[in-house]
DSSP file (Angstrom, degrees, kcal/mol; ACC not computed):
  #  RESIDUE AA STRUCTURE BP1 BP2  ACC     N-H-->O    O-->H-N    N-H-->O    O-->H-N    TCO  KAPPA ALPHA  PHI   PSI    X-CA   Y-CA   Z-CA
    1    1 A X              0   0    0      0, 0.0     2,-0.1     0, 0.0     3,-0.1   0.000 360.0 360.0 360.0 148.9  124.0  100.8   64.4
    2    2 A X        -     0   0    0      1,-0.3     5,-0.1     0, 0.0     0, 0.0  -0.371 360.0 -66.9-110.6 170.5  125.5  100.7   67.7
    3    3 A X  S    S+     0   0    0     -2,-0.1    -1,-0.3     4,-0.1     2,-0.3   0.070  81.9 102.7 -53.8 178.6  129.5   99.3   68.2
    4    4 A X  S  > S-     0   0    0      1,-0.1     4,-1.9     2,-0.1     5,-0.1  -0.777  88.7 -62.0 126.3 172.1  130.1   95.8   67.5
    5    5 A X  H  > S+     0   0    0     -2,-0.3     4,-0.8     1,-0.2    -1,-0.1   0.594 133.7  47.8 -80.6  -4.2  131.6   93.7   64.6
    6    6 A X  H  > S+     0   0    0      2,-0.2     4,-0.9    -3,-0.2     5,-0.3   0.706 116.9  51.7-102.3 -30.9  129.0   94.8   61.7
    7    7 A X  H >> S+     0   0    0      1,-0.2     4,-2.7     2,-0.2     3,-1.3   0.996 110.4  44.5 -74.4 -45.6  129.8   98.4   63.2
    8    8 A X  H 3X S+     0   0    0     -4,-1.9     4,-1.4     1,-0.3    -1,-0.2   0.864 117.1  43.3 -38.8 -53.8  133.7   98.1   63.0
    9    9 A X  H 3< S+     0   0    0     -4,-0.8    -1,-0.3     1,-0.2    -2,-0.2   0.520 108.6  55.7-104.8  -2.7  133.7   96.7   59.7
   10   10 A X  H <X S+     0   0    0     -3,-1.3     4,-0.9    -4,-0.9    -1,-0.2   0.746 117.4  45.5 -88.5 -42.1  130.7   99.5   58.1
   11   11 A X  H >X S+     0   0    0     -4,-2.7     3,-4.2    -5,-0.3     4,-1.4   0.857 107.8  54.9 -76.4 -84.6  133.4  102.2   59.5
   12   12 A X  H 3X S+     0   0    0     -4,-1.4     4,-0.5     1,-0.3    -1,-0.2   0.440 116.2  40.8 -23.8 -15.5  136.8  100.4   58.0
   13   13 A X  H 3> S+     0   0    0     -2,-1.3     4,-2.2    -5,-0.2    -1,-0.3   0.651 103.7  55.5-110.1  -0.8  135.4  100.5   54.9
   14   14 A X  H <X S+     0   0    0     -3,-4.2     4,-2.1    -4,-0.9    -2,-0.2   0.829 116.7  55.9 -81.5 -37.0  133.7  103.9   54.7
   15   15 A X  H  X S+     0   0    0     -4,-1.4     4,-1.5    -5,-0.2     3,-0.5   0.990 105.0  43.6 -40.9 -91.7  137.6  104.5   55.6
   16   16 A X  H  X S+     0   0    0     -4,-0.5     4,-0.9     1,-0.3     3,-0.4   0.863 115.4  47.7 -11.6 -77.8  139.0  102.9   53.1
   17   17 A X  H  X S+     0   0    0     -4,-2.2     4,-4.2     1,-0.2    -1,-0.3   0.939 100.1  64.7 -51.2 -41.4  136.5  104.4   50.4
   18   18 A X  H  X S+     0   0    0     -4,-2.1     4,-0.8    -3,-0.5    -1,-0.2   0.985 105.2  51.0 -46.8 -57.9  136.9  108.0   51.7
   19   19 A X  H  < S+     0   0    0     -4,-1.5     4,-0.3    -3,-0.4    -1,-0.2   0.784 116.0  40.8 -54.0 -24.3  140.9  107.5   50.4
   20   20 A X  H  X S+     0   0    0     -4,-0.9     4,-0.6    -3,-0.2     6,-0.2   0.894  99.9  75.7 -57.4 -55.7  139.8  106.4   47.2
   21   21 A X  H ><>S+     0   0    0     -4,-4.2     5,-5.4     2,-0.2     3,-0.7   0.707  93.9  44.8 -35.2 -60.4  137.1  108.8   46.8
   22   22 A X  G >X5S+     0   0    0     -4,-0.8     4,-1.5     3,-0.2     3,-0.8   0.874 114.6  53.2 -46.2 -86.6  139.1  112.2   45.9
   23   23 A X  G 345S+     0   0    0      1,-0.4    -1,-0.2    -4,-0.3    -2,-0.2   0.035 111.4  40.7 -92.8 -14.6  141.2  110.3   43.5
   24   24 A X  G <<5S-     0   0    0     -3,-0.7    -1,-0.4    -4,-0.6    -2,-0.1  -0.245 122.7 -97.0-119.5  28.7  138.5  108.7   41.5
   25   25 A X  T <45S+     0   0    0     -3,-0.8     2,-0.3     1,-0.2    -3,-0.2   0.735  80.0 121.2  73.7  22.2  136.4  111.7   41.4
   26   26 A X     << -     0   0    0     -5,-5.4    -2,-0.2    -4,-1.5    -1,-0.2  -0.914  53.0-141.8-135.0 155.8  133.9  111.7   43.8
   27   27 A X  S    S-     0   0    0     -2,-0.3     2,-0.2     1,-0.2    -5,-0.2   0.810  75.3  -1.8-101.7 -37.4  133.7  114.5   46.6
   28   28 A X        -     0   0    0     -7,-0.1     2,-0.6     2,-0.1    -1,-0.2  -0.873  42.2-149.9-162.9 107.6  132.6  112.1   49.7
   29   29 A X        +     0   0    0     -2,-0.2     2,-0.3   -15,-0.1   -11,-0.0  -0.826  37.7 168.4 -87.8 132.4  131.6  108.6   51.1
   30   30 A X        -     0   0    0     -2,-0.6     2,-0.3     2,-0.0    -2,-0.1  -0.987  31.9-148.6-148.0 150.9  129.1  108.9   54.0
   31   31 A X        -     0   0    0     -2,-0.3     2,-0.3   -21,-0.0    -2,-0.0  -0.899  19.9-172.3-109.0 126.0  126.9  106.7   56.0
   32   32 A X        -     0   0    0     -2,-0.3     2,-0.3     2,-0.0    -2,-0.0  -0.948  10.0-149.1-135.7 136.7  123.6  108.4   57.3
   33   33 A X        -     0   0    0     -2,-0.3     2,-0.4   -32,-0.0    -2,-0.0  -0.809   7.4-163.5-119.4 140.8  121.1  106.6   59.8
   34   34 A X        -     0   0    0     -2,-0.3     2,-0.5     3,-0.0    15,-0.1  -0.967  13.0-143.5-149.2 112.4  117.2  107.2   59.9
   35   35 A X        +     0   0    0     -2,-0.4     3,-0.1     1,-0.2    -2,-0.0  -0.698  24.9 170.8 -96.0 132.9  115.1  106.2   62.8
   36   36 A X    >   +     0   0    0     -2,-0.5     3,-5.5     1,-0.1    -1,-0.2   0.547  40.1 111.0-110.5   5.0  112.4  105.1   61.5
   37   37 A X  T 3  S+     0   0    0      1,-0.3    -1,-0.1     3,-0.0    -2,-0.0   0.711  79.3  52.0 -33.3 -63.7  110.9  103.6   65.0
   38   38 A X  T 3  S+     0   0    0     -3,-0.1    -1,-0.3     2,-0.1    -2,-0.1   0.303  87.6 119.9 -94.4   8.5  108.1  106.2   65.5
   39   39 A X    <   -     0   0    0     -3,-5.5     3,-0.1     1,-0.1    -3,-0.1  -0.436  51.4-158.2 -69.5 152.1  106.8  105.4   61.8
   40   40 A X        +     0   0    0      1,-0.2     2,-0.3    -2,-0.1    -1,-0.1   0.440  68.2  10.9-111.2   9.1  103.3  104.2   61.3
   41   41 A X     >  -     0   0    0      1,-0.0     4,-1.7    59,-0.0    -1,-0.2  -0.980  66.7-110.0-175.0 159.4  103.9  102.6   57.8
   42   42 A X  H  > S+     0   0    0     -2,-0.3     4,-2.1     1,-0.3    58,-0.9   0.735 119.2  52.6 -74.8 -15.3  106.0  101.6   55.3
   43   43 A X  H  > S+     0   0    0      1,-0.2     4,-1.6     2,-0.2    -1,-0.3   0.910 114.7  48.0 -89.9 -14.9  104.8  104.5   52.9
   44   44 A X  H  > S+     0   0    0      2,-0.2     4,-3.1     1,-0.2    -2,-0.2   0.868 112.7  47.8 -67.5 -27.1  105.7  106.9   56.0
   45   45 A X  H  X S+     0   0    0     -4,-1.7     4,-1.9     2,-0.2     5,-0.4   0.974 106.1  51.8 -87.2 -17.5  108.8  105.3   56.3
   46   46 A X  H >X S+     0   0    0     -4,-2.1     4,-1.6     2,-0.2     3,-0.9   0.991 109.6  59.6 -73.6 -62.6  109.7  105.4   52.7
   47   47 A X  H 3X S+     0   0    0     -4,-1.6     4,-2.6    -5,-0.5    -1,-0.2   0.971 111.5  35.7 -41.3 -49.8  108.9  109.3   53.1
   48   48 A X  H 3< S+     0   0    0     -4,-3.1    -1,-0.3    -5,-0.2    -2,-0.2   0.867 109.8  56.1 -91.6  -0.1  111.3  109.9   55.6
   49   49 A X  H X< S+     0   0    0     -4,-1.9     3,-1.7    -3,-0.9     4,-0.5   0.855 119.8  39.6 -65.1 -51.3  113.9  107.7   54.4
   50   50 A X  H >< S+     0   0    0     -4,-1.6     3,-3.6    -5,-0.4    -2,-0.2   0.951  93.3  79.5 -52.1 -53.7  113.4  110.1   50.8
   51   51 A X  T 3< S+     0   0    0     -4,-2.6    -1,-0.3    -5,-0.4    -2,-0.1   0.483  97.6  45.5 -42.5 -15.9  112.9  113.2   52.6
   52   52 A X  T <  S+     0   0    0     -3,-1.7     2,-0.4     2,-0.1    -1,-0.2   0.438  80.0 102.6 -77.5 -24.3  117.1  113.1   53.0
   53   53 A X  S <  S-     0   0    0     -3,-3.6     2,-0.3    -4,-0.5     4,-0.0  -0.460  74.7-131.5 -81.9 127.8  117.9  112.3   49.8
   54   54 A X        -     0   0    0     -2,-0.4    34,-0.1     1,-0.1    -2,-0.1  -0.633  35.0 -80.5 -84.5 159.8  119.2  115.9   48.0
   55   55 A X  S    S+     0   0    0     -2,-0.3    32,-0.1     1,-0.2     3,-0.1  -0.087 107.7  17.1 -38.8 115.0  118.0  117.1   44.5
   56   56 A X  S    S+     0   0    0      1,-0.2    31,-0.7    30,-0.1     2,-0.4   0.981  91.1 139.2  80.4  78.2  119.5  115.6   41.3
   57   57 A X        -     0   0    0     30,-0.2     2,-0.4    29,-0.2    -1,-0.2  -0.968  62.6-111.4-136.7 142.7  120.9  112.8   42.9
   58   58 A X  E     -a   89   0A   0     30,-5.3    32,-3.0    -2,-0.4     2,-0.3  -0.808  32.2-148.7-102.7 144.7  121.0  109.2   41.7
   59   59 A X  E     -a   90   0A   0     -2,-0.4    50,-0.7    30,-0.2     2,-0.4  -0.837  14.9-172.2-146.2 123.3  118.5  106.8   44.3
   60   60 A X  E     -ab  91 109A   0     30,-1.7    32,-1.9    -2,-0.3     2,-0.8  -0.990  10.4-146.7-131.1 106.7  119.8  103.1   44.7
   61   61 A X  E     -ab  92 110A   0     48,-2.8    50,-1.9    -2,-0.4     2,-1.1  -0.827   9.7-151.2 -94.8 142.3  117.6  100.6   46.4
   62   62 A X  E     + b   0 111A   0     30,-3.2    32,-0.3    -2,-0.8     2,-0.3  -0.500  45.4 134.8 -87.1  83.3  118.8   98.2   48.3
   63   63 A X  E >   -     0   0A   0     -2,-1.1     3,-1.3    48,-1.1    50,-0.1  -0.769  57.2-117.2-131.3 165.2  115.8   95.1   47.9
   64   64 A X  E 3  S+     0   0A   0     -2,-0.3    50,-0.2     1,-0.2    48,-0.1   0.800 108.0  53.7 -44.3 -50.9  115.7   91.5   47.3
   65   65 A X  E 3  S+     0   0A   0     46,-0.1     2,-0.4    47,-0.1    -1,-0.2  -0.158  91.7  97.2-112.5  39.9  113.9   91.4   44.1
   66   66 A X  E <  S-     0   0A   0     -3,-1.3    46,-0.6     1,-0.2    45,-0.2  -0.738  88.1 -65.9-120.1-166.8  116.4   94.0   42.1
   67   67 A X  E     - b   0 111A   0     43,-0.6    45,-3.0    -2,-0.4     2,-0.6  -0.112  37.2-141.1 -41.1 135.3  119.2   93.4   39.8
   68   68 A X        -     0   0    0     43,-0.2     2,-0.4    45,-0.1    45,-0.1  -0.979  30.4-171.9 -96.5 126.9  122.5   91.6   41.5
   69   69 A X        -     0   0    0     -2,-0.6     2,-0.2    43,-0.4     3,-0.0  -0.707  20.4-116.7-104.6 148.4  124.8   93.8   39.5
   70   70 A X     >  -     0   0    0     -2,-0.4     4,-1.8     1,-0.1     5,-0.0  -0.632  37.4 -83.9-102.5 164.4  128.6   92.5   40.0
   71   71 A X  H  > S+     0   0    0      2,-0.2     4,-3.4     1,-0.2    -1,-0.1   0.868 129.7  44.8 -12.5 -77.4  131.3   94.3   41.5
   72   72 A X  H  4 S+     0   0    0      1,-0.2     4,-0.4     2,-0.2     5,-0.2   0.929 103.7  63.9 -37.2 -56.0  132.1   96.2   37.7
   73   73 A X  H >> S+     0   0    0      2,-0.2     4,-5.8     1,-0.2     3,-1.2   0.955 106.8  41.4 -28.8 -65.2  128.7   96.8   37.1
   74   74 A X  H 3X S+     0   0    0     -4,-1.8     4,-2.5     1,-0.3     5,-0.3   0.993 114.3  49.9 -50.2 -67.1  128.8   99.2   40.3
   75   75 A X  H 3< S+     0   0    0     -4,-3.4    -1,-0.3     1,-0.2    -2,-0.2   0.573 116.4  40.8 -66.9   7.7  132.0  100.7   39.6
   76   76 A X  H X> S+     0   0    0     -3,-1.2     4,-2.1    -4,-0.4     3,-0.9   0.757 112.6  57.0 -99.2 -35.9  130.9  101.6   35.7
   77   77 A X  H >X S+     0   0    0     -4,-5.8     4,-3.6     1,-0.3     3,-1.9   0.985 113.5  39.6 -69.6 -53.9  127.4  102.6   37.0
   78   78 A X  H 3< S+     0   0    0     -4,-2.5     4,-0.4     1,-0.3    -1,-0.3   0.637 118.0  51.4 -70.9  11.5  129.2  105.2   39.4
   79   79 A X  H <> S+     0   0    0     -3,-0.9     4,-2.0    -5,-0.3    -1,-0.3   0.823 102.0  50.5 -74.7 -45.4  131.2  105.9   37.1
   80   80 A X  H <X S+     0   0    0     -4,-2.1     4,-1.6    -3,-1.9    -2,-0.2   0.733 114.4  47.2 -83.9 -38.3  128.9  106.4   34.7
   81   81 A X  H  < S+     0   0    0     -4,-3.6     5,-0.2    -5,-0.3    -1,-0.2   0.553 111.2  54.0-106.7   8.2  126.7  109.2   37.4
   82   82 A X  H  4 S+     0   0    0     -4,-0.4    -2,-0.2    -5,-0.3    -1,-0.2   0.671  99.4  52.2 -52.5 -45.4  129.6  110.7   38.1
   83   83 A X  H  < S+     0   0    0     -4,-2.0    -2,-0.2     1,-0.2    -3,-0.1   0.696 114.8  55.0 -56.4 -34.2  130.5  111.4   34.1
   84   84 A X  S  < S-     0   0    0     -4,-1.6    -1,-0.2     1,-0.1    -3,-0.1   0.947 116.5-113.8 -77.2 -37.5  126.5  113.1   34.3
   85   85 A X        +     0   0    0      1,-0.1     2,-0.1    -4,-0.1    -3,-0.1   0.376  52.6 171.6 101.6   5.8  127.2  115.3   36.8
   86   86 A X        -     0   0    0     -5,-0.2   -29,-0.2     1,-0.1    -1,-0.1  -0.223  32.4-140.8 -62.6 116.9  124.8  113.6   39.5
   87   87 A X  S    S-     0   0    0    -31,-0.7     2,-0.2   -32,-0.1   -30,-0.2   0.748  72.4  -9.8 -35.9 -38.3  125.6  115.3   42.6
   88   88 A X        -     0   0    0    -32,-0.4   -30,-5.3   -34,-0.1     2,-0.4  -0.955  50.0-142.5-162.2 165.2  125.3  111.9   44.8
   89   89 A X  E     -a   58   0A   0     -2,-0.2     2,-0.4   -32,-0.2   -30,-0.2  -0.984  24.2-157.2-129.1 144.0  124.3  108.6   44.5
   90   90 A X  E     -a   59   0A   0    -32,-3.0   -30,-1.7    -2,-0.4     2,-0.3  -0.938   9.3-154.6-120.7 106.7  122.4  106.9   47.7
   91   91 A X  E     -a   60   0A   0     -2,-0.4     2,-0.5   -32,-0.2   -30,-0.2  -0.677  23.7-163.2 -56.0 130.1  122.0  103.4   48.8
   92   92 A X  E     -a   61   0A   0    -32,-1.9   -30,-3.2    -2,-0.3     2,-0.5  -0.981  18.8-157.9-126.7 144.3  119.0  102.9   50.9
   93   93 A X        -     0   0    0     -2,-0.5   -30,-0.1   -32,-0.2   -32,-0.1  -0.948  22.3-141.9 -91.4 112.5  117.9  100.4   53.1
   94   94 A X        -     0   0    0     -2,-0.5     4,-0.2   -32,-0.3     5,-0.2  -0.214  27.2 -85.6 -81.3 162.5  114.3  100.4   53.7
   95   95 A X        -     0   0    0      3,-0.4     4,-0.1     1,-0.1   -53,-0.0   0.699  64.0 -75.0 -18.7-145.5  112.3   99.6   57.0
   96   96 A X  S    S+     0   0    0      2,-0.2    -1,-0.1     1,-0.1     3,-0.1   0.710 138.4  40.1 -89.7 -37.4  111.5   95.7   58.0
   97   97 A X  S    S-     0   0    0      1,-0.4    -2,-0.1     0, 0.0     2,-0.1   0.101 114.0-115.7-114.2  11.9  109.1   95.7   55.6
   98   98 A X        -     0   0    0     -4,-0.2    -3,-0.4     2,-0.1    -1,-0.4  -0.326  42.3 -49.3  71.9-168.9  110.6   97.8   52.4
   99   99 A X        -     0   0    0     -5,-0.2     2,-0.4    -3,-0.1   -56,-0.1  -0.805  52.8-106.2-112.8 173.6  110.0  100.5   50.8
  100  100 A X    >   -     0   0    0    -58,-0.9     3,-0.9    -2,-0.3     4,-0.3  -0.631  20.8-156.2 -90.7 130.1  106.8  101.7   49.4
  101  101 A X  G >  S+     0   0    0     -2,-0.4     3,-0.6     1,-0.2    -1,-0.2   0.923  89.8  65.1 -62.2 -36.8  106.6  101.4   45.7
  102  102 A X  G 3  S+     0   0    0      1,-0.3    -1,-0.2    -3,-0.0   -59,-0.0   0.387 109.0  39.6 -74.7  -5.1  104.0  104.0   45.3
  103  103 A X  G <  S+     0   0    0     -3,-0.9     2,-0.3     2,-0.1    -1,-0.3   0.324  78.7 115.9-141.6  18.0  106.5  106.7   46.6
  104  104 A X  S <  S-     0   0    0     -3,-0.6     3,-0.1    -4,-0.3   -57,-0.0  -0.679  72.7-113.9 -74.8 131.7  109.8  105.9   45.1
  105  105 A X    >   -     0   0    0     -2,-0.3     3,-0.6     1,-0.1     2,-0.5  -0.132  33.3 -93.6 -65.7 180.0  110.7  108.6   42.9
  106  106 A X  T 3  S+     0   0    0      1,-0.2    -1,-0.1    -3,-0.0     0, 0.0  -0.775 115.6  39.6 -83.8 129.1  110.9  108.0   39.1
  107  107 A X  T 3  S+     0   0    0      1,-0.5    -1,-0.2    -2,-0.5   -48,-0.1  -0.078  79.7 142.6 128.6 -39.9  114.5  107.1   38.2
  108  108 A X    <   -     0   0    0     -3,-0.6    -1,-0.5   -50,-0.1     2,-0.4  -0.107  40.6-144.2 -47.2 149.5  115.1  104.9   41.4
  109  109 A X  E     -b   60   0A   0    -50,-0.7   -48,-2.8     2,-0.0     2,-0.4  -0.974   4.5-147.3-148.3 121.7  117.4  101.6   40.7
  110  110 A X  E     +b   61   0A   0     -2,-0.4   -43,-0.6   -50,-0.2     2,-0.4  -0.765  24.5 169.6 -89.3 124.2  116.7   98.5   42.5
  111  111 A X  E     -b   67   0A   0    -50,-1.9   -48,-1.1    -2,-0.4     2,-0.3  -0.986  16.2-152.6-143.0 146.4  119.7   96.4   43.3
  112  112 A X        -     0   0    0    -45,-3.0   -43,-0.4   -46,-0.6     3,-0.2  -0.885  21.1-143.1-131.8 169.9  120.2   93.2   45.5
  113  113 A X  S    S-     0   0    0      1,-0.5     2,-0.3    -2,-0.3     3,-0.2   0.170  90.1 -37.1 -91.0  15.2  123.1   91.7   47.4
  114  114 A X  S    S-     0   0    0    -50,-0.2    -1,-0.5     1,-0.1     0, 0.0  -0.704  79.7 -86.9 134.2 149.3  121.9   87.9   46.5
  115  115 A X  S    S+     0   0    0     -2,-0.3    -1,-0.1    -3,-0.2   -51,-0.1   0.675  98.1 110.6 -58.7 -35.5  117.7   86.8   46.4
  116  116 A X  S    S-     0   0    0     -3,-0.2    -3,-0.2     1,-0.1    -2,-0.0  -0.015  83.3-105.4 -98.1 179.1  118.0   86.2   50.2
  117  117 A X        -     0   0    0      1,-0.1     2,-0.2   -54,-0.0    -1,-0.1  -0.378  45.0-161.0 -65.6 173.2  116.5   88.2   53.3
  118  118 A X        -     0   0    0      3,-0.0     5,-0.1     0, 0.0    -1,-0.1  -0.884  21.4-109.1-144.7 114.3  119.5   90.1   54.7
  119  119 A X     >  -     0   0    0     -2,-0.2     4,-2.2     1,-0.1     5,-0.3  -0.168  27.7-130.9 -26.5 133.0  120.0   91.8   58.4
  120  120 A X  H  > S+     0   0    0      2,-0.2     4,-1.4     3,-0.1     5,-0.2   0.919 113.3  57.2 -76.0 -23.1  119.9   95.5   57.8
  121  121 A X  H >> S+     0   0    0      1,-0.2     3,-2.0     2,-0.2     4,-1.0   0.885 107.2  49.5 -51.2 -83.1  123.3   95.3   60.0
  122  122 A X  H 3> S+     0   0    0      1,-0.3     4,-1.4     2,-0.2    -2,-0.2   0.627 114.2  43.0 -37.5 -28.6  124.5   92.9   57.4
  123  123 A X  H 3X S+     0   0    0     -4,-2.2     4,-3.1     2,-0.2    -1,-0.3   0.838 104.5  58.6 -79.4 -30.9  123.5   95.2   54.3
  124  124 A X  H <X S+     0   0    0     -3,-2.0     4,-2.8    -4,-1.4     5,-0.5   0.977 113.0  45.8 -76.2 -83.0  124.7   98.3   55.7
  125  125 A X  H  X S+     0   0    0     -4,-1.0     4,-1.1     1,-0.2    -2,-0.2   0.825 114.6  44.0 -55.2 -24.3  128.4   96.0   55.8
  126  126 A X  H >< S+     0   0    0     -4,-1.4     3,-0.5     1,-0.2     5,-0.4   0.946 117.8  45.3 -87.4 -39.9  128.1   94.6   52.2
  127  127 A X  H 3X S+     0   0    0     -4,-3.1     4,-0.6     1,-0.2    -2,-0.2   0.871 111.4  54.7 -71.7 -15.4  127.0   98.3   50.6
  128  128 A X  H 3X S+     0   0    0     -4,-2.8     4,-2.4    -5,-0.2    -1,-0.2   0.895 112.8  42.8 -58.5 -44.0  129.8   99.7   52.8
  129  129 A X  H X< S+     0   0    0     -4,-1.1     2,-7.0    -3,-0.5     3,-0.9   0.620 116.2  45.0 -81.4-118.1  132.2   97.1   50.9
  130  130 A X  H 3> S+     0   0    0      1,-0.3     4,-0.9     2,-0.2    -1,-0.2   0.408 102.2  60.7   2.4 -23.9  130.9   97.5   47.5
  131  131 A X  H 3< S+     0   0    0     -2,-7.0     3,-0.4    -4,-0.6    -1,-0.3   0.939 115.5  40.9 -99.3 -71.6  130.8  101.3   47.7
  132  132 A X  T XX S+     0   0    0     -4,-2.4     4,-2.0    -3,-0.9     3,-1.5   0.881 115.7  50.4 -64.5 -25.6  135.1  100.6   48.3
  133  133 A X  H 3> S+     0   0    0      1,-0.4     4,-1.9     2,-0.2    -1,-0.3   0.831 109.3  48.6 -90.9 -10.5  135.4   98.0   45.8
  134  134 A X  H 3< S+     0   0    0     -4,-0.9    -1,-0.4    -3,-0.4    -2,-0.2   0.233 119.3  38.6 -84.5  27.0  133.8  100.0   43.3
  135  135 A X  H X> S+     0   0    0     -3,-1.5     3,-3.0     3,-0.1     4,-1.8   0.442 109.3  59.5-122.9 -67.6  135.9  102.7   44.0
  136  136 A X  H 3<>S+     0   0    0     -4,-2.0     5,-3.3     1,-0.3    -2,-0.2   0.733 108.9  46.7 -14.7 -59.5  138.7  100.5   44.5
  137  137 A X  T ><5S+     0   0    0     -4,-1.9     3,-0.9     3,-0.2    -1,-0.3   0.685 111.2  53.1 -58.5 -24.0  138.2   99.2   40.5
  138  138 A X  T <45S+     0   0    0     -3,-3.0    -2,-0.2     1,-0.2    -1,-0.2   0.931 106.8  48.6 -90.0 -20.5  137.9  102.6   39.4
  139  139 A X  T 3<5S-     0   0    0     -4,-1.8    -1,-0.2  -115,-0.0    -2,-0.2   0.212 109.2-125.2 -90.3  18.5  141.1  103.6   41.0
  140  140 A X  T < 5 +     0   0    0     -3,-0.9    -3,-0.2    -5,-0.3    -4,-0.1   0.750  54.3 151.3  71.1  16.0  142.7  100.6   39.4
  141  141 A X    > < -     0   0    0     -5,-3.3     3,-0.7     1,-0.1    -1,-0.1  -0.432  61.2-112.0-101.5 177.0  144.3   98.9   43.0
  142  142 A X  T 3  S+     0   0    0      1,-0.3    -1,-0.1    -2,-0.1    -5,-0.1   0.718  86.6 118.6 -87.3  -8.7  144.7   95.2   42.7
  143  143 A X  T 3   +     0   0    0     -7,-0.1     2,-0.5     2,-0.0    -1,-0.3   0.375  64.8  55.2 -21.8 -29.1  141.9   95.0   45.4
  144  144 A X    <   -     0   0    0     -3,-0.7     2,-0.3    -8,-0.1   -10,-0.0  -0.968  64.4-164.5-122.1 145.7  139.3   93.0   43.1
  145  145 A X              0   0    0     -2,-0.5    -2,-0.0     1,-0.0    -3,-0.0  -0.919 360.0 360.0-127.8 132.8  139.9   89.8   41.4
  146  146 A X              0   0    0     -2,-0.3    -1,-0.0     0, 0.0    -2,-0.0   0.234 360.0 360.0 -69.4 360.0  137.7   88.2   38.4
């Protein structure tokens, strides 16, 4: 994602969450980009989107049709693969098209922002935000309201 307001506001909160991060346990928030232009399919691109992801790591996809989990939800679940020991947890956003079911590892967790399509600029800004307000709840600031 290039400058612009979806870019501004994907960095200001990766910000944000990085000050949280040490303080609630977690070693690092980072945002990683995968051109998938030269792909010839959705199970190639779900391969190289995967091919990043490191070993004993917890595998979040970001699709329409998976659980809308609330604000808490998020911050207990990383709470909760932080307390195992999972090295990282990844949101992904798949191609135009998704990802291909038939190579998602076993373990992978489907979550959506809302039923409706979303710009991947625009997902990339809500998991950016979610990633601080679940850090944000675990570190207790007054930042989320029920």
């Amino acid at each position: 994602m290039r400058s612009g307001a979806e870019r501004d506001l994907v960095d200001d909160y990766i910000r944000r969450a990085q000050g949280l991060a040490r303080g609630t346990g977690f070693t690092s928030v980072a945002e990683e980009s995968v051109d998938l232009r030269s792909e010839k399919s959705r199970k190639d691109e779900t391969r190289k989107i995967l091919a990043g992801v490191v070993d004993h790591s917890k595998i979040v996809i970001l699709d329409e049709r998976g659980k809308q989990p609330t604000s808490r939800e998020i911050a207990k679940q990383f709470q909760q693969w932080r307390d195992e020991g999972f090295g990282a947890a990844y949101l992904l956003i798949g191609g135009a098209d998704g990802f291909e079911p038939s190579e998602l590892p076993k373990g992978a967790v489907k979550w959506a922002f809302g039923a409706q399509t979303w710009p991947h600029k625009m997902m990339r800004v809500m998991a950016a935000e979610q990633i601080y307000r679940a850090l944000s709840i675990l570190a207790g600031t007054p930042y989320h309201r029920d």
